[in-house]
C-alpha positions in Angstrom: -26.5 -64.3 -29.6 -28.9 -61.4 -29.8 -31.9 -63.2 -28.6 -29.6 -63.9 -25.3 -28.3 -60.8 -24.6 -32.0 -59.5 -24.7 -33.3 -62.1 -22.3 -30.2 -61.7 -19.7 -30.5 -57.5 -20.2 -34.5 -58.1 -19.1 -33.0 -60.1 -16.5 -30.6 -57.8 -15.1 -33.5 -55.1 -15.6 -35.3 -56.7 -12.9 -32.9 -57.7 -10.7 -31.9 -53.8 -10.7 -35.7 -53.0 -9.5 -35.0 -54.9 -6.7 -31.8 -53.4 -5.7 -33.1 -50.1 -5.9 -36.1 -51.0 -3.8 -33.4 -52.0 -1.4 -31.2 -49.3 -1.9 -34.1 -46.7 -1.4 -35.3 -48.1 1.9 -32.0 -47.9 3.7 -31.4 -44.3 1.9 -34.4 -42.6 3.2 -34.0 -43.4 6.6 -30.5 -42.0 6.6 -31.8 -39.4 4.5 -34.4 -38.1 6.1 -32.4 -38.3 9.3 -29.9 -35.7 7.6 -32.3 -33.6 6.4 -33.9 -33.5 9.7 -30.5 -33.2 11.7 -29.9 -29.9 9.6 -33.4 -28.4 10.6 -31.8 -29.0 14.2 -28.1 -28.0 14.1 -29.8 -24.6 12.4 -31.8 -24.6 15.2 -28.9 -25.2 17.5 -26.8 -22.7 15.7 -29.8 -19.6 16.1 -29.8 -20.3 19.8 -26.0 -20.6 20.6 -25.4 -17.5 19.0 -27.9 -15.5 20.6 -26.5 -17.4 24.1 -23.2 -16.5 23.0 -23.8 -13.1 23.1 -25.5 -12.8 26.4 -22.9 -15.1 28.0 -20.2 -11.9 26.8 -22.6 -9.7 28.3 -23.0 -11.4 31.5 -18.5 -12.1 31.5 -18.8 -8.5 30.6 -20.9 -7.8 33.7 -19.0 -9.7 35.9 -15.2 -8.2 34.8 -16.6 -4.5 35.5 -17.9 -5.4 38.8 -14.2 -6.7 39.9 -12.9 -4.1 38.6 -14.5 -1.3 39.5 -17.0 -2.7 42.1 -14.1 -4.5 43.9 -16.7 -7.2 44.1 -15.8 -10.6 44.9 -15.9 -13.7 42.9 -19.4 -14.5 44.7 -21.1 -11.3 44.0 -19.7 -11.0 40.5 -21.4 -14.9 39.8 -24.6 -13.0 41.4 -24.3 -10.0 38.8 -23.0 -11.9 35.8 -26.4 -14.2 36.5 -28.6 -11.0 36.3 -27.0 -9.6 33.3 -27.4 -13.0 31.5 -31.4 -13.3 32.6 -31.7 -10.3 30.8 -30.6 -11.6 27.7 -32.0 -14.9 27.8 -35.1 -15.1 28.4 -36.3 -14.6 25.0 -34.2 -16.8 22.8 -35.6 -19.4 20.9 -35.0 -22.8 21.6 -33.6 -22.7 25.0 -34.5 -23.2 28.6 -33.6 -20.4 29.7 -33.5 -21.2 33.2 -30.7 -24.4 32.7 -28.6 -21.7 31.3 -28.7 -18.9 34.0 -28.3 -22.2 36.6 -25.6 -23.6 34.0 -23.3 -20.1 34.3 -19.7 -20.3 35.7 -18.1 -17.3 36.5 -13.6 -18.3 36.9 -11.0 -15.6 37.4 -7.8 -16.0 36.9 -5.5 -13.7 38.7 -2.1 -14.8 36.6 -3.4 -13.7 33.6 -5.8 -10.7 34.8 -8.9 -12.6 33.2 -12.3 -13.4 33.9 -14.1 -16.3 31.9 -17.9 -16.6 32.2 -18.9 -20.1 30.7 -22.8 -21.6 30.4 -23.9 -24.7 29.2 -26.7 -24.7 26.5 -28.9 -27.4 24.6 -31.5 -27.3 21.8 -34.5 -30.1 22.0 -34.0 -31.8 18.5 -37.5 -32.3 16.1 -36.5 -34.7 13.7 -33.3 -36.9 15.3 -35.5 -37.3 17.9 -36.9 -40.1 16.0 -33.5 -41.7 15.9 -32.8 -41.1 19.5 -31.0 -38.1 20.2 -33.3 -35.9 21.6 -31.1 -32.6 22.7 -28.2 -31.2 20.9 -26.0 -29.3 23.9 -22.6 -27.8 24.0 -21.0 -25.1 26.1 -20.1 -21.4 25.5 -17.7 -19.6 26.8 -16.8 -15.5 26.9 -13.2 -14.5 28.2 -12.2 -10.9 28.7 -9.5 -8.9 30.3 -9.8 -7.1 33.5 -8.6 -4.2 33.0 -6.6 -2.0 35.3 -7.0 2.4 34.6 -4.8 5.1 34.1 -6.8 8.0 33.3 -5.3 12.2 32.9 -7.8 14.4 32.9 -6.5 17.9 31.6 -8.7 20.4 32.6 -9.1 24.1 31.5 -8.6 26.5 34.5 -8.3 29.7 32.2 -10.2 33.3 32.8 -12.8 32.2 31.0 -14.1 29.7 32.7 -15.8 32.6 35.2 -17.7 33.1 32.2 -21.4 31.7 31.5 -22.1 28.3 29.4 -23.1 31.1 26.6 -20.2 33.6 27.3 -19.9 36.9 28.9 -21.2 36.7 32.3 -19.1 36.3 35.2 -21.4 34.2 37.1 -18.7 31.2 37.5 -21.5 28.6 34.9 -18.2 27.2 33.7 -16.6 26.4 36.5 -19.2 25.2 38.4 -20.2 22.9 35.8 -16.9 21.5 35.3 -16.2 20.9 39.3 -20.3 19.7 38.9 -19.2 16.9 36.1 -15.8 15.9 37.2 -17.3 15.0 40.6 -19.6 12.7 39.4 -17.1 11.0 37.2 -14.4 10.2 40.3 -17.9 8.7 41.6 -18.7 6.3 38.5 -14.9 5.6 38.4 -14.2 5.0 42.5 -17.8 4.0 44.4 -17.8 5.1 47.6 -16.8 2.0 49.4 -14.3 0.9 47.4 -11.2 -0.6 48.5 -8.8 -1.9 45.7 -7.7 1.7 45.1 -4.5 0.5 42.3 -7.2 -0.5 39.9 -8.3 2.4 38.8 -6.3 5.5 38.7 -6.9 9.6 37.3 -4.8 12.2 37.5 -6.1 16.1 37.9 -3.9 18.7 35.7 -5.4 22.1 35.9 -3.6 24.7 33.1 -3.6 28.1 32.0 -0.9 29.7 31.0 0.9 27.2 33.0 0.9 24.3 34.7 0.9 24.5 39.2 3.5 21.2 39.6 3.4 22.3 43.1 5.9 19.2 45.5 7.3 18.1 42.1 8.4 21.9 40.6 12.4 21.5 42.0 12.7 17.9 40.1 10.8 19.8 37.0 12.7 22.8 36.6 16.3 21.7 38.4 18.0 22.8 41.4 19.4 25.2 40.0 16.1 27.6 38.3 15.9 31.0 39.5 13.2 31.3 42.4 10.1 32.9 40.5 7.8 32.7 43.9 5.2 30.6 42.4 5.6 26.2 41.5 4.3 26.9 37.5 6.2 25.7 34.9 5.5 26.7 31.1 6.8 24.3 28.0 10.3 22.9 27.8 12.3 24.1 24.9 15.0 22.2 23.1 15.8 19.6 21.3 13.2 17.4 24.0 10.7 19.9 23.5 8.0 17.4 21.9 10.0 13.9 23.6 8.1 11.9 25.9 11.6 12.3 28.1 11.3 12.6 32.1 13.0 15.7 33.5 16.3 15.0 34.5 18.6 17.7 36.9 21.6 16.2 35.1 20.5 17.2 31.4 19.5 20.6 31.0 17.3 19.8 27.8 14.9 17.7 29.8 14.0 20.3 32.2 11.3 22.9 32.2 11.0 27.0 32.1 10.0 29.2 34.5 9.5 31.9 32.6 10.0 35.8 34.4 7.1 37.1 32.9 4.9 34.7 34.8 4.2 36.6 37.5 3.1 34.7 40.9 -0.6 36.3 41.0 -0.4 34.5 37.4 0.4 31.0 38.6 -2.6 28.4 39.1 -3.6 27.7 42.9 -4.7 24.5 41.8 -2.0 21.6 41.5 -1.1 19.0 39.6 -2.1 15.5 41.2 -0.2 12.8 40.0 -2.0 9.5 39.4 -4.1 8.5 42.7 -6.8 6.1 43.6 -8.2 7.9 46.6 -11.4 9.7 46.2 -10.6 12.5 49.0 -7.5 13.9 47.2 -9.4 14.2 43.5 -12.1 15.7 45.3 -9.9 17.7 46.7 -8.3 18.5 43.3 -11.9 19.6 42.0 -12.8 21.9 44.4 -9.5 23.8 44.1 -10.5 24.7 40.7 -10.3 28.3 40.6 -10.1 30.1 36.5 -7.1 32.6 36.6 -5.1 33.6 33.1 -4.8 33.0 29.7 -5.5 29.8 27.5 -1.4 27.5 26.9 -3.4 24.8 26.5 -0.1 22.9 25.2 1.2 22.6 28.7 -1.8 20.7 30.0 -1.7 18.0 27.4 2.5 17.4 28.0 1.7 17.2 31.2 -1.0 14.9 31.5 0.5 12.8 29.2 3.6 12.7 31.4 1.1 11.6 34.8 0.6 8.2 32.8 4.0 8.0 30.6 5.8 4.8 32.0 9.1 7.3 30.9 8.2 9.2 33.8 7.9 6.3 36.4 11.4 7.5 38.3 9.6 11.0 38.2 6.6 10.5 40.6 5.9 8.8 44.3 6.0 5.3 44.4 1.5 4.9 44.4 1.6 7.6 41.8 4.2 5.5 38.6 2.2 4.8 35.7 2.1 1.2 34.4 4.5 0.4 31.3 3.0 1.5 28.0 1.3 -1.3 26.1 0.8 -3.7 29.1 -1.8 -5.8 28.3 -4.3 -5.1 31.5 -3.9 -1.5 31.7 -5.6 1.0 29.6 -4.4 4.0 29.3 -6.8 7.6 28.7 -6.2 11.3 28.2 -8.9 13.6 28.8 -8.3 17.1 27.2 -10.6 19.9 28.4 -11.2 23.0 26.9 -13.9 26.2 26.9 -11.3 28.5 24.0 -8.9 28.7 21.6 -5.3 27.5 22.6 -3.8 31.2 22.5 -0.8 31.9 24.6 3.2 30.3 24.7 6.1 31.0 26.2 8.2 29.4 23.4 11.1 31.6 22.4 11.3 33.3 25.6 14.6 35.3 26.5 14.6 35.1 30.2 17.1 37.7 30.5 15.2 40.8 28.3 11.7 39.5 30.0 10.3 38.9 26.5 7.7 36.4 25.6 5.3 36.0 22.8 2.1 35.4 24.3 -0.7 35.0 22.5 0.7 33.4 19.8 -2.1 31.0 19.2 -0.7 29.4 16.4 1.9 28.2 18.3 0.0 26.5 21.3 -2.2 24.5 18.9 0.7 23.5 16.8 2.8 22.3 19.8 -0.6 21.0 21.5 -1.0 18.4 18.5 2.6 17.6 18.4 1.9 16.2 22.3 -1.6 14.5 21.0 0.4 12.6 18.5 3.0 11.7 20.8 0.1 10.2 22.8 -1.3 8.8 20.0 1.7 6.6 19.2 1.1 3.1 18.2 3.9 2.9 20.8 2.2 4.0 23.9 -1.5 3.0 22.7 -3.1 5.5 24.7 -6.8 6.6 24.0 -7.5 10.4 23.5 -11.0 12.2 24.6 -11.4 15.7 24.1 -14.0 17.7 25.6 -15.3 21.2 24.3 -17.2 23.4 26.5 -19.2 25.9 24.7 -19.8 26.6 20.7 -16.2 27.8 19.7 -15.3 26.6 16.5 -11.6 26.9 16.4 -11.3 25.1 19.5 -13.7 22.8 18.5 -11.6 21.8 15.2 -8.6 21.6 17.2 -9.7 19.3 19.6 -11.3 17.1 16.7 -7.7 16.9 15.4 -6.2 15.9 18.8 -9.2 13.2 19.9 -8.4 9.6 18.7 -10.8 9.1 16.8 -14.1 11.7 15.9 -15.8 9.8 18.2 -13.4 11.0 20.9 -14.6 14.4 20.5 -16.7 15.2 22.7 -18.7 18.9 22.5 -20.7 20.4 25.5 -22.8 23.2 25.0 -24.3 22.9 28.7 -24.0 21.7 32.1 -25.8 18.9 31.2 -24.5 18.0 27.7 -20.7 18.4 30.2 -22.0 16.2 32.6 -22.8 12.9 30.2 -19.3 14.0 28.5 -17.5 13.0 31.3 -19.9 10.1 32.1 -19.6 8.8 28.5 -15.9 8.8 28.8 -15.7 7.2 32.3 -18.2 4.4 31.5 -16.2 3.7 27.8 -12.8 3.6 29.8 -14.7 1.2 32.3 -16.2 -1.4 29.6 -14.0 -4.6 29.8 -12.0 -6.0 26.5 -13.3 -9.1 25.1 -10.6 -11.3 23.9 -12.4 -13.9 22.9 
């Protein structure tokens, strides 16, 4: 019994050589043609990423020049193509040319989208062997054309006669600021353009007021005392910090006209509600002219009430701000400042002529109470703040109203104002991936 076991065991020994001489040359093909396959798909996976990315930038591209180019589908193909030759021609693995010729540029107008898609294939090294000689597959970017609403609250105080430095009266304030919001209508509207609802700003000039010039009856009520002059100071109430339109009927919704803002006080430049057209912001701009003190708090509620979708009933048809939240619409307050926020009206008693002005503490407290209220998860509007000049009370303020510390903008020259604003208008301008 021994003896047979032994002799069947070296039996089955050899007949197991042979199977594994069998087994090992159908494994190594299949083998080899998975370790090669990985080498490729690795491959594959280096290239499509780097493609990925330049097929965002070219959708990217493409969404910015509809929307603010006005460009049609044609032309944004054209651009989308240029961005993506930029990106492509250095990535490994891939013709570079059968991608740019590969890129599809779709909108679709139901959903406010623009989808830029480009086919691209790897050659293969090692399942080349077995017969498959590319590995291919497309890549798509889809982002959301976005629609603007953009306040820009702009300080219209004394003290922007003033130099960049301070003291002077040689107007380097002003100048600069009529200098850098000029150049931002023209990055936001090209001349040319025609689809004016697209992009929207407002203009709201303060001091120790704000001029609501045409819309001062439906701000104050029909029945405010005639002060000779359209400025309005804060509201006061229970509303006082409520994003609530002004309402004749409710006497809490409505703002003051306080007696001890004389007319000569009042801002000659006016609110302008939300507007596409390049001729009235210019207009806007130019009527810039620095007269009073610094209630910085009435600028903010009042740019946040040019894009408030509660205020929609409150403005001309061209002028009503989109819903807060809508998907396609992003929503930005610009809050511009040169000083301290120093003066209020709060607390006034009309009848005895008393005010507190320069009650600083006051106008920031009731300036960051609006901030927040544009903050709101809510309303989802974005915050910029923009400092002119090195004060540092102001500039701590402002930090605590921005969105976010990269919000907060400082300027400490024409210049530095200048690519502020730019910076601002080219972030509000970037399309949202949602892919």
């Amino acid at each position: 019994m021994s003896k047979f076991s032994m002799k069947n065991w070296k039996s089955f020994k050899a007949d197991q050589k042979g199977n594994f001489a069998v087994l090992t040359a159908v494994a190594l093909p299949v083998v080899a043609f998975a370790i090669g396959s990985a080498v490729d798909l690795a491959n594959y996976r280096i290239a499509s990423t780097a493609t990925q990315a330049a097929v965002d930038s070219a959708s990217l591209a493409a969404s910015r020049a509809i929307t603010v180019e006005d460009a049609s589908l044609a032309q944004a193909t054209s651009i989308a193509r240029e961005q993506l030759s930029l990106n492509i021609s250095n990535v490994a693995f891939v013709d570079a040319q059968a991608v740019e010729n590969s890129l599809r540029i779709e909108q679709d107008l139901t959903t406010g989208t623009v989808t830029a898609s480009a086919d691209v294939q790897t050659p293969t090294l090692f399942a080349g062997l077995f017969g498959f000689d590319n590995i291919s597959g497309t890549l798509s970017s889809t982002n959301q054309v976005q629609s603007l609403e953009i306040a820009f609250v702009l300080d219209n105080t004394g003290s922007m006669r003033s130099s960049i430095a301070g003291g002077v009266n040689n107007n380097e304030r002003i100048n600069a600021l009529r200098g850098a919001m000029t150049n931002a209508v023209d990055l936001l509207l090209p001349l040319g353009r025609t689809n004016d609802k697209r992009v929207r700003a407002s203009i709201v000039p303060y001091s120790s007021a704000v001029n609501v010039g045409q819309f001062y009856e439906a701000a104050v009520g029909p029945n405010a005392p005639d002060r000779g002059s359209t400025c309005v100071t804060e509201r006061e109430g229970v509303n006082t910090f409520e994003d609530i339109v002004a309402d004749e009927n409710d006497i809490d919704t409505l703002f003051e006209t306080d007696a001890t803002l004389a007319p000569q006080n009042c801002l000659t430049a006016e609110l302008l509600p939300l507007t596409g057209d390049r001729d009235e912001l210019f207009a806007s701009i130019n009527s810039l002219t620095p007269r009073g003190v610094t209630a910085g708090h009435n600028g903010v509620t009042w740019g946040i009430n040019t894009i408030s979708s509660e205020w929609q009933s409150f403005w001309s048809e061209d002028a009503r701000p989109a819903d807060y939240l809508t998907s396609n619409v992003r929503k930005i307050l610009v809050v511009m400042t040169d000083g301290e926020f120093n003066s209020t009206f709060f607390d006034t008693d009309v009848a005895a002529g008393r005010n507190i002005l320069n009650a600083r503490g006051s106008s920031e407290s009731a300036a960051l109470e609006y901030c927040d209220l544009a903050k709101d998860a809510s309303r989802g509007v974005i915050v910029y703040t923009v400092t002119l000049g090195d004060n540092s009370r102001a500039q701590d303020l402002m930090e605590q109203c921005a969105s976010s510390p990269a919000t907060a903008l400082v300027a400490t020259s024409a210049e530095e104002l200048d690519e502020a604003f730019e910076r601002i208008v080219v972030e509000a301008r970037t399309p949202i991936l949602t892919n």
